[in-house]
C-alpha positions, -999 to 999 in steps of 0.1 A, spaced: 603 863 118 588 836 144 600 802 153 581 774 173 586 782 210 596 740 207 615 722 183 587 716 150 589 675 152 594 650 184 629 633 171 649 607 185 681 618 195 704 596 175 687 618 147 702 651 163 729 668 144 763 679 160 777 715 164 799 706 135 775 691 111 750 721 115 779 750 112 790 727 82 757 731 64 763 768 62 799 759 52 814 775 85 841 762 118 821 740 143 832 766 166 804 789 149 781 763 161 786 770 199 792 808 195 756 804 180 743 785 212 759 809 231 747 834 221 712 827 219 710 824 180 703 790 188 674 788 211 682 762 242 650 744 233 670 727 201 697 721 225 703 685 239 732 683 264 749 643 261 768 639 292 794 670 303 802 682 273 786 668 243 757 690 226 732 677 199 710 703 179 676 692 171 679 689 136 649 718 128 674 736 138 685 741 100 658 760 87 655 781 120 687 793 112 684 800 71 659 823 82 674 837 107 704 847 84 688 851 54 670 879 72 703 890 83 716 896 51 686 913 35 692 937 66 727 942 54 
């Protein structure tokens, strides 16, 4: 499995997503979100920081992920 090395598409960030809309697309907390960021599941490239403590997710981000845990579960 590969992923860009940069985000796929130059987006404005009013387009990014929040920690809680992206863990809500898989139907999880927002804290899954940043445990994801943390962890490096979410490479720092798709990772906008908005003042102290606000992040944004590029929103590419989405089928990074998919594949990242549909991979997972075939593994399973």
């Amino acid at each position: 499995m590969s992923h860009p090395i940069q985000p796929t598409t130059d987006c404005p960030i009013d387009k990014y997503l929040s920690p809680k809309e992206v863990a809500g697309h898989f139907d999880l907390s927002p804290f899954s979100a940043y445990r994801w960021i943390g962890e490096g599941i979410v490479p720092e490239n798709y990772v906008r920081r908005c003042g102290k403590s606000r992040l944004r997710l590029h929103p590419s981000i989405i089928p990074l992920l998919e594949e990242k845990f549909a991979g997972a579960r075939s593994n399973a």
